[in-house]
C-alpha positions as CSV (number, residue, x, y, z in Angstrom):
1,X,0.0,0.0,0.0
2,X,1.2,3.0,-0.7
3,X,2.0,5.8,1.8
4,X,0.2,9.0,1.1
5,X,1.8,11.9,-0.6
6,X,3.3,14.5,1.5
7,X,3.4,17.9,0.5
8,X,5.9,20.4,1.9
9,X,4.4,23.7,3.6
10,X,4.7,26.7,1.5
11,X,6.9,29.3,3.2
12,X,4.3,32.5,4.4
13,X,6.1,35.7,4.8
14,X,3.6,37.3,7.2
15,X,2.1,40.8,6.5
16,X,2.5,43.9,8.7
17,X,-0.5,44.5,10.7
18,X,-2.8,47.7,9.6
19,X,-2.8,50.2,11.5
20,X,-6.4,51.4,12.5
21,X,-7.9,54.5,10.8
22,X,-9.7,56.7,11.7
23,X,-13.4,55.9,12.1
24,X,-15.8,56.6,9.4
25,X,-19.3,58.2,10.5
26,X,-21.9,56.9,8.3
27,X,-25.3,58.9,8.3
28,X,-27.4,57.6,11.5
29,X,-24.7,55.8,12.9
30,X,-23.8,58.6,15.8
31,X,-20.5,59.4,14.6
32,X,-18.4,62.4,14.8
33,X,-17.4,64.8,11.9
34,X,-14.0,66.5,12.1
35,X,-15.2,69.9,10.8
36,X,-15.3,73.1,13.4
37,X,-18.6,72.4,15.5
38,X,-21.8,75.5,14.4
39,X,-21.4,78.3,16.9
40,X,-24.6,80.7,16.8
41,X,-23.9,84.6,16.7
42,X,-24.2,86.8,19.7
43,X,-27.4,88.8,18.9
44,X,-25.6,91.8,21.5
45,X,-22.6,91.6,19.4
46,X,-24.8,91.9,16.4
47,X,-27.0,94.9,17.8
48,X,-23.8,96.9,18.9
49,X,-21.3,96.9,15.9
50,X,-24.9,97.9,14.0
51,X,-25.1,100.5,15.7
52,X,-21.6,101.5,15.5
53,X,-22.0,100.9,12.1
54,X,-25.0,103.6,12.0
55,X,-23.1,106.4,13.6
56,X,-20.3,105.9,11.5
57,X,-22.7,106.1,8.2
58,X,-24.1,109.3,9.5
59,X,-20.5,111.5,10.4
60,X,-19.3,110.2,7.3
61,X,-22.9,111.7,5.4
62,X,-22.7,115.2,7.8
63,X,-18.7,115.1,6.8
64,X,-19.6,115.6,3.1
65,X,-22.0,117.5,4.0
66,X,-20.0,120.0,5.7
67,X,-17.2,119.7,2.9
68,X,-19.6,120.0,-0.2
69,X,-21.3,123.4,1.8
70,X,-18.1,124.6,3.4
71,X,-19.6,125.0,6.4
72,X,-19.5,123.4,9.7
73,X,-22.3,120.8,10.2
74,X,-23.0,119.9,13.6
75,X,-25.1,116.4,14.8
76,X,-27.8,117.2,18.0
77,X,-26.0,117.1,21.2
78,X,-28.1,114.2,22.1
79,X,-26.5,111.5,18.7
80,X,-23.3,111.3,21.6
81,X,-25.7,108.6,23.5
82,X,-25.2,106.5,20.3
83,X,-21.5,105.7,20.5
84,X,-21.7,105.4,23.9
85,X,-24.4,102.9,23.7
86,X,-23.1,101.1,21.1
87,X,-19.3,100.5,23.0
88,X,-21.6,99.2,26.4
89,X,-23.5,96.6,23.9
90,X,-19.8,95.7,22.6
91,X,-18.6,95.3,26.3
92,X,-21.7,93.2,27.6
93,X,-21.2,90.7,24.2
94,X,-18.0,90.0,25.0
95,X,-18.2,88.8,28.5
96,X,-21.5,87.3,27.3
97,X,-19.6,85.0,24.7
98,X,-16.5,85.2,26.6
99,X,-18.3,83.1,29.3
100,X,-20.4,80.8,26.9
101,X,-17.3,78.5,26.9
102,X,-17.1,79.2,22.6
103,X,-20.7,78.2,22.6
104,X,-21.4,81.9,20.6
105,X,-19.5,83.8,17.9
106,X,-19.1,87.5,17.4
107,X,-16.0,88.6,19.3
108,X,-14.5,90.2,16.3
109,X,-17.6,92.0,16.0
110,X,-17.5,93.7,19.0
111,X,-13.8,94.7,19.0
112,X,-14.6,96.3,15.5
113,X,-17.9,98.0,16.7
114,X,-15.4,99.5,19.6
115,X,-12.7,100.7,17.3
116,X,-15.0,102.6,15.1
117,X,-16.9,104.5,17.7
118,X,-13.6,105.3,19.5
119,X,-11.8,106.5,16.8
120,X,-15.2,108.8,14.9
121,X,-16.6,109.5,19.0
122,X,-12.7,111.0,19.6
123,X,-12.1,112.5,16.3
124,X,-16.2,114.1,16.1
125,X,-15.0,115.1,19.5
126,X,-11.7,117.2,19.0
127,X,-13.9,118.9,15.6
128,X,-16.3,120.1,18.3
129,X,-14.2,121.4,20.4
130,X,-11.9,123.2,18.1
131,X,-15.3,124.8,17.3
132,X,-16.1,125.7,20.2
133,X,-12.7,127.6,20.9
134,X,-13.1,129.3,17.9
135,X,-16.3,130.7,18.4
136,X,-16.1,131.6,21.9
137,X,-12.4,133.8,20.9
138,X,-14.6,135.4,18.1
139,X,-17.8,135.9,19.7
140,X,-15.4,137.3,22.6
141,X,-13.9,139.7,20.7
142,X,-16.9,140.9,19.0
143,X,-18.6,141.2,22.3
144,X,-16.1,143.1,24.1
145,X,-15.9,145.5,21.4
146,X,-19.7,146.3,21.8
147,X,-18.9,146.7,25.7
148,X,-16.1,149.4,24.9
149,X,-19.3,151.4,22.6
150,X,-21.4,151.1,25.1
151,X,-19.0,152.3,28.3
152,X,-17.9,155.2,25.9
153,X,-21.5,156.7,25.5
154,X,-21.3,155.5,21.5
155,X,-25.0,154.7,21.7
156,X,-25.7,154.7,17.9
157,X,-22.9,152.3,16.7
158,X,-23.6,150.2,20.1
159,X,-27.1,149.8,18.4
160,X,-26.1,149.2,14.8
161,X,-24.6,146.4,16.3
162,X,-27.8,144.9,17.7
163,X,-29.3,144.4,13.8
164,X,-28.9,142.0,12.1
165,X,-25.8,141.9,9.2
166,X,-28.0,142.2,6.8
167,X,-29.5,145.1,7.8
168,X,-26.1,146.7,8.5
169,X,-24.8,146.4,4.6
170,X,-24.2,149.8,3.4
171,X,-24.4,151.8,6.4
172,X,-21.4,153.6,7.5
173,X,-21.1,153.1,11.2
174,X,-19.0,156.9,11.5
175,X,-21.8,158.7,9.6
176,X,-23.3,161.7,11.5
177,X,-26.8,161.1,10.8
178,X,-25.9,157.4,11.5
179,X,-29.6,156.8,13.6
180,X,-31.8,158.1,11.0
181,X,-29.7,155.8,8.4
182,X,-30.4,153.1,10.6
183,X,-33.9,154.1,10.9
184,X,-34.7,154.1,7.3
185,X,-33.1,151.0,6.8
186,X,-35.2,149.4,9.1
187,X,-38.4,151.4,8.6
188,X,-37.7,149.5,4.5
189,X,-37.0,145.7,5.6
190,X,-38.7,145.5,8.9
191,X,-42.2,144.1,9.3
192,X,-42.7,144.2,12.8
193,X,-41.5,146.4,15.7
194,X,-41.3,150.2,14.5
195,X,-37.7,151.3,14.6
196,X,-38.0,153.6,17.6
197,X,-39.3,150.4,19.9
198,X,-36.4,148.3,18.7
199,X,-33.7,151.4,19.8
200,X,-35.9,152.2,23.1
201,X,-35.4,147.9,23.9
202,X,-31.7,149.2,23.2
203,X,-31.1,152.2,25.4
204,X,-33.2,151.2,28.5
205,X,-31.8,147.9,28.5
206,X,-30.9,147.6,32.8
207,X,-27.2,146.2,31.3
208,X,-26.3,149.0,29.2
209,X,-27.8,152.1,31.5
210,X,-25.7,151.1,34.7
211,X,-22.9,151.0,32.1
212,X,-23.5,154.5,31.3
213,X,-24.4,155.4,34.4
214,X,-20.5,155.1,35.4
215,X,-18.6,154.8,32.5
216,X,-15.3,156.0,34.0
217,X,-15.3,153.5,37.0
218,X,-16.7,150.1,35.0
219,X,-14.7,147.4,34.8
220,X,-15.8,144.1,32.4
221,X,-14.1,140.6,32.9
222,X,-15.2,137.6,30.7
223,X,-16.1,135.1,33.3
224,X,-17.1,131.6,29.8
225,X,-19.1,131.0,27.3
226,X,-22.5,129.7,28.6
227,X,-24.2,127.8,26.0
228,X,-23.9,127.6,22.3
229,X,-25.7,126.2,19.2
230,X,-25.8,126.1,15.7
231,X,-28.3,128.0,14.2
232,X,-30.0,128.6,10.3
233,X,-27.5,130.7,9.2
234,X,-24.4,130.6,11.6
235,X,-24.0,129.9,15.3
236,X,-25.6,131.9,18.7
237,X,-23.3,132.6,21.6
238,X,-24.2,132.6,25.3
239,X,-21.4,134.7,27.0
240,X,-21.1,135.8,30.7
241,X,-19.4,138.8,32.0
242,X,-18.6,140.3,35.3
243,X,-19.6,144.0,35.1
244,X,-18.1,146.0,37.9
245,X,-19.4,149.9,38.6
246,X,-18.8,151.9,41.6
247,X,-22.4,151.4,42.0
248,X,-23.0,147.4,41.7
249,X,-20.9,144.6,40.0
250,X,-23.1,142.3,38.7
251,X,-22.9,139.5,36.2
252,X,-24.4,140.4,32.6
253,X,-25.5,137.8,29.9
254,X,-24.7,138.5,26.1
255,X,-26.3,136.6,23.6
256,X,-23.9,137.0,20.3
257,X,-24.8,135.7,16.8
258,X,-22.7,134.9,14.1
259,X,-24.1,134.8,10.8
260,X,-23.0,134.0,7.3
261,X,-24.6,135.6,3.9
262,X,-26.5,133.4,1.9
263,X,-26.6,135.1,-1.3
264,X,-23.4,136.9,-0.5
265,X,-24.6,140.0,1.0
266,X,-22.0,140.3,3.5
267,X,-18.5,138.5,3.4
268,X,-17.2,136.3,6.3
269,X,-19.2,135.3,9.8
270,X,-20.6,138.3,11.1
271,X,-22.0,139.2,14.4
272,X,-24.4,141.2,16.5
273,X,-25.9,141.4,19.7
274,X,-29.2,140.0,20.5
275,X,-30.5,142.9,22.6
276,X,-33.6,141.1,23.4
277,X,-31.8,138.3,25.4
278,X,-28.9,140.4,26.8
279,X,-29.1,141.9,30.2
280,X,-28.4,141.6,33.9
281,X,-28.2,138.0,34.8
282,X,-31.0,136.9,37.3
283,X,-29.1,133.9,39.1
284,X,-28.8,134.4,43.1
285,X,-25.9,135.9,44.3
286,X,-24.7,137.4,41.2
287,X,-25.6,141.0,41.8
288,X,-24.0,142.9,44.7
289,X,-24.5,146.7,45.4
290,X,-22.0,148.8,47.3
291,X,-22.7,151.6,49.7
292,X,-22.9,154.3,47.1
293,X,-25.4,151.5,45.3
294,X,-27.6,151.1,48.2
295,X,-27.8,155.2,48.6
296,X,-28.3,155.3,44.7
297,X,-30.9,152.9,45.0
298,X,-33.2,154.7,47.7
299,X,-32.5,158.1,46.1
300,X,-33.9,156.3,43.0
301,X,-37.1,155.1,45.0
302,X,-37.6,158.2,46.8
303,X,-37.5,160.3,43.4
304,X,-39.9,157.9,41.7
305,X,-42.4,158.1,44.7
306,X,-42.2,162.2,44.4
307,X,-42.8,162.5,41.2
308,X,-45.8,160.0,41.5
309,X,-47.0,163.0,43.8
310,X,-45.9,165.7,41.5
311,X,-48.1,163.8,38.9
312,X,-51.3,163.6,41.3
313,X,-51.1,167.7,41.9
314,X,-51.0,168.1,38.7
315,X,-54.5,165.8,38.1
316,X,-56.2,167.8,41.1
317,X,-55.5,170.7,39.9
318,X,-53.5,171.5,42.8
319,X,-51.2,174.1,40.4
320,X,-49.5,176.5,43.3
321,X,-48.2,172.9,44.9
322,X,-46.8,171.4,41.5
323,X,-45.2,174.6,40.5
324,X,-43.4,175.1,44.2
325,X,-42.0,171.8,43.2
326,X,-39.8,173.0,40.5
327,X,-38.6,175.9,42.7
328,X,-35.7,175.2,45.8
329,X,-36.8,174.3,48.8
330,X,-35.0,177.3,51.4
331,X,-37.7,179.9,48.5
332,X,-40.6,178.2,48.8
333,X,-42.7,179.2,51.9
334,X,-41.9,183.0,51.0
335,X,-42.7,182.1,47.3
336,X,-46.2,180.6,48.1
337,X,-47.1,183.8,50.2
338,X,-46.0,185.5,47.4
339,X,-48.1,183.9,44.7
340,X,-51.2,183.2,46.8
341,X,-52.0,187.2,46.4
342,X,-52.8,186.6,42.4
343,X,-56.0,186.5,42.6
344,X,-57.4,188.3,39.5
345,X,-60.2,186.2,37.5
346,X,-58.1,182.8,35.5
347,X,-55.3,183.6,37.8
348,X,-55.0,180.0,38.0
349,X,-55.4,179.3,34.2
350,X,-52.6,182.1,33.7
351,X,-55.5,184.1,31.4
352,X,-55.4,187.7,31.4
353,X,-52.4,188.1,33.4
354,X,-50.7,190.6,31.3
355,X,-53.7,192.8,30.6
356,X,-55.3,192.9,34.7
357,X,-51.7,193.3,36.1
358,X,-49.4,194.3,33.6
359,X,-46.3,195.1,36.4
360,X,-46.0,191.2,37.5
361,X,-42.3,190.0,38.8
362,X,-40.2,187.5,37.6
363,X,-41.1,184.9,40.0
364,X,-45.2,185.6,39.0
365,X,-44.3,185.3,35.5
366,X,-42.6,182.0,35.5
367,X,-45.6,180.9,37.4
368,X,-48.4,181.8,34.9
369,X,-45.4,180.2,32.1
370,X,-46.1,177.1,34.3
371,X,-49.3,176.9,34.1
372,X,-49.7,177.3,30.0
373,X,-47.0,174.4,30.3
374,X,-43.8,176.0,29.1
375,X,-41.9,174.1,31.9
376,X,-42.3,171.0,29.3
377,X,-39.8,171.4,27.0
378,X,-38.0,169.6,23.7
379,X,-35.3,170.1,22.3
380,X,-35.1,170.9,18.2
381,X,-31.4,169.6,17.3
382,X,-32.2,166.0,19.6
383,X,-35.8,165.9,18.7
384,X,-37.2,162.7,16.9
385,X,-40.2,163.3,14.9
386,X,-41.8,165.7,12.0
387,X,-41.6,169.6,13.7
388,X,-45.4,169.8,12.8
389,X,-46.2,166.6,14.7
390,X,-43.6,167.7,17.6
391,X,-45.7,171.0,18.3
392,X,-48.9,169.6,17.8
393,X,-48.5,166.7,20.8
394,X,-46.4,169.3,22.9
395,X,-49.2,171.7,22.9
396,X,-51.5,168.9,24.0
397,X,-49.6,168.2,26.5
398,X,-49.0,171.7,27.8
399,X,-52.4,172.3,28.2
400,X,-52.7,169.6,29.9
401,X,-50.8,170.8,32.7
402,X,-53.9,173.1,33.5
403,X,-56.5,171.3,32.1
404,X,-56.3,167.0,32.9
405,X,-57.6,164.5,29.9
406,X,-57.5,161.1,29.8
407,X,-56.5,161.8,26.0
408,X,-53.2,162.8,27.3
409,X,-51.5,160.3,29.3
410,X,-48.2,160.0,31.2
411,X,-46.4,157.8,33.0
412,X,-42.5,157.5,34.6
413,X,-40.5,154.6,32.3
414,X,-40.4,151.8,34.9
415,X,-36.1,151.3,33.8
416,X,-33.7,151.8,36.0
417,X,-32.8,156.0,36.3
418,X,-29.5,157.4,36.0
419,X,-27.9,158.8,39.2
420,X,-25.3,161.4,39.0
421,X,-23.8,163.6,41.6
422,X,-23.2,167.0,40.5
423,X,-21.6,169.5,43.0
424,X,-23.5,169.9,46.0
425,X,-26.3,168.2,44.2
426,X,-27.6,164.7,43.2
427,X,-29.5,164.5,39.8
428,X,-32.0,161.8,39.1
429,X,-32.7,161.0,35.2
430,X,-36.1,159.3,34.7
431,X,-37.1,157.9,31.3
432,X,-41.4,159.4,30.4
433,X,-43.7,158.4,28.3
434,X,-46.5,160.1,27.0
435,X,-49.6,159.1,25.0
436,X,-51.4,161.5,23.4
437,X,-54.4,159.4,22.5
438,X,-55.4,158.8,19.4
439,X,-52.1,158.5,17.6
440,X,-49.2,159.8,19.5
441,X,-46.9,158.4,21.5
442,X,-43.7,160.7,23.2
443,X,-40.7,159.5,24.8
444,X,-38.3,161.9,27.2
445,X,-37.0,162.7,30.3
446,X,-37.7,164.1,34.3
447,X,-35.0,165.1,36.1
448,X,-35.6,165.8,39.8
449,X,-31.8,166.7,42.4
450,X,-31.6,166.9,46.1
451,X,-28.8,167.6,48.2
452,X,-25.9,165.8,47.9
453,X,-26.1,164.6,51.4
454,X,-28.0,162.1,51.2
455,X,-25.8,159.9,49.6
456,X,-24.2,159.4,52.8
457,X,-27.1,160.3,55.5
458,X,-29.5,157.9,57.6
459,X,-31.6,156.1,55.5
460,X,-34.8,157.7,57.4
461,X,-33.9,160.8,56.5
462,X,-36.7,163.1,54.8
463,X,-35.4,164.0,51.1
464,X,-36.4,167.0,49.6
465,X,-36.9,167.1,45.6
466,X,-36.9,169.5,43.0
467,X,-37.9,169.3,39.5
468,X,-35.4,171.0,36.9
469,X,-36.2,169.6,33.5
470,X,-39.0,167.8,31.3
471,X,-37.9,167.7,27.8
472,X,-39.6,165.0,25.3
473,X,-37.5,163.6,23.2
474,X,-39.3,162.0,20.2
475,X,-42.8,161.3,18.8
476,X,-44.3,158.1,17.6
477,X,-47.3,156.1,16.7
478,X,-48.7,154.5,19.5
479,X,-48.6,150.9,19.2
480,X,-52.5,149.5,19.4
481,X,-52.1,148.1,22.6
482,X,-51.6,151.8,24.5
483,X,-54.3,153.6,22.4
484,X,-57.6,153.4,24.3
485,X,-57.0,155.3,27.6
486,X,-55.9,154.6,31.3
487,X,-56.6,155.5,34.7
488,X,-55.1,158.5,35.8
């Protein structure tokens, strides 16, 4: 039998074992992919680089604005809330995604949306200021120029420089009948106020009488710039000044515009003095009086209360008592004995005088004068007003004096009066106004003086008065509101 065949083993070189691969994820089977897990976007980061975005869009559109107009264009004071909003949304999404553990996107965001409204807030910022110093060094200048006018007594340039650019082309501010160019000017482009109200807000403005009131002795010191804003046609200035008087130094508010031409009227920024909102400031302890103010003042009161008196005499027909006023008080006991002999018929009316006792003295003559009202007086070379409408009115009022209407009225200027020690003497300015119903309106002066003493006596001691002066000054049309008639 045979054996069975034996075959040798074939030699098996064995292969290297494979090294394991990564895993492949097969749909449904809960693998992993290796691509960078979805992160979701931070809505704050979103909401504050859009509004960063936003503010950017709009300096950028105002700064070709201001370039294509060449002139400054300024964004409401309240658009600064939007950067600063938009760095706090930037701030709370970063610690927001900073603490999600990379579960939210956006940081780049954020630091972007901080960039831009640090670098346009800043830069918006230093254009604003740089503004601002420019305006207050011009409005400055311009104001304290007006000042010097106004200390110096220059009332009529002081007042061109209260209109309005525009109203001031052409007019030469050194010409002699510079208030009657002024006048016309405005009487031709003015719809509203006549021209004679707009110079009366000028000259009894509180500010600009105390100036005059002691031009020598006032001192002005810029204290800031207030406020300012950015107007139509240019820019308005809020400036403060310290005004210091022997009287009073108080603190005084100028309101400044600067204007630019629009059709090229005028070349360059111009400015002028808003006269309406200029005056004594009326913040507490801003306005302190020394001890010649405090005398000033109660000589002031005092005068005013007399001449309220005066004014009663006259409407009672109390005639002997209101002329004794205008005489000096050591004459007038023997000066009423002496007049209370007249006694022919319209003595009191000063009729006839001349005729029933031809031989009178001085002192009877100025008295009858008195009474057919030649003590009100005006003055041709300062008067405002046609001559025919001047003498018409005066004569109203002059007989008046003897003979009260309610057609003629008149009353003491409630603005502050001018006090002025003369010699021995201390003179009172009042501003008066008269209406001489149905058309007329007159604007002057009263001047009462006492002695000088009383500017450093007892405050309770009696004070004397005299009346030296009425003289009206102008004649007007009575505004609507004054033309039916007052108490007396």
């Amino acid at each position: 039998m045979a054996d069975p065949t034996s075959r040798p083993e074939a030699h098996m070189t064995p292969s290297p074992p494979m090294s394991p691969g990564p895993a492949q994820a097969y749909p449904g089977d809960g693998g992993e992919t290796s691509e960078t897990p979805y992160r979701p976007l931070s809505m704050l980061a979103l909401l504050g680089f859009g509004i960063a975005s936003l503010y950017c869009v709009v300096m950028l559109i105002l700064t070709i604005a201001a370039l294509i107009l060449s002139k400054p264009s300024l964004a409401p004071w309240w658009t600064l809330i939007i950067p600063v909003v938009a760095i706090f949304l930037c701030l709370a999404a970063r610690i927001h995604i900073i603490r999600s553990e990379e579960t939210l996107a956006g940081l780049n965001l954020t630091k972007w949306g901080m960039i831009m409204c640090i670098i346009v807030g800043l830069s918006y910022g230093a254009y604003v200021a740089a503004i601002r110093v420019a305006l207050q060094q011009q409005a400055d200048t311009f104001a304290q120029q007006w000042l010097e006018m106004v200390r110096e007594g220059q009332s009529d340039r002081a007042f061109l420089f209260t209109l309005h650019p525009a109203q001031r082309v052409g007019i030469d501010e050194e010409d002699p009948n510079l208030r009657k160019e002024m006048e016309l000017r405005m009487l031709s482009q003015s719809k509203g106020m006549p021209p004679h109200m707009i110079f009366q807000q000028f000259s009894t403005n509180e500010m600009v009488r105390m100036i005059q009131a002691d031009p020598s002795g006032t001192k002005v010191t810029f204290k800031g710039m207030n406020a300012w804003d950015n107007v139509q046609d240019g820019y308005k200035v809020a400036l403060t000044y310290q005004i210091s008087t022997d009287e009073c130094t108080f603190d005084a508010i100028l309101l400044v515009k600067g204007c630019e031409a629009e059709n090229g009227e005028f070349r360059g920024r111009q400015w002028y003095v808003d006269i309406r909102e200029s005056g004594v400031s009326r913040e507490p302890n801003t306005f302190t009086t020394t001890p010649l103010g405090d005398a000033h003042a109660r000589l002031s009161q005092s005068g005013e209360s007399f001449l309220g008196s005066w004014q009663r005499k006259l409407v009672e027909r109390q005639h002997l008592d209101a002329f004794l006023d205008t005489r000096p008080l050591q004459d007038r006991d023997r000066e009423r004995a002496q007049l209370q002999k007249l006694t022919w018929p319209g003595a009191a009316a000063g009729v006839g005088s001349e005729l029933l006792q031809p031989n009178l003295g001085s002192l009877e003559k100025e008295y009858l004068a008195f009474l057919k009202g030649e003590f009100v007086q005006s003055s041709k070379d300062r008067f405002e007003g046609a001559p025919e409408r001047r003498d018409t009115t005066l004569a109203r009022i002059r007989a008046s004096i003897v003979n009260p209407s309610q057609m003629v009225e008149t009353n003491v200027e409630k603005t502050r009066p001018t006090v002025v020690k003369v010699g021995d003497r201390v003179r009172v300015t009042y501003g008066v106004r008269s209406i001489v119903r149905p058309k007329d309106l007159l604007h002057g002066i009263l001047v009462v003086e006492t002695d000088a003493k009383h500017l450093q006596g007892p405050a309770d001691q009696p004070i004397y008065w005299q009346i030296v002066k009425c003289e009206y000054q102008g004649v007007y049309d009575v505004p609507p509101s004054l033309a039916a008639p007052g108490p007396q």
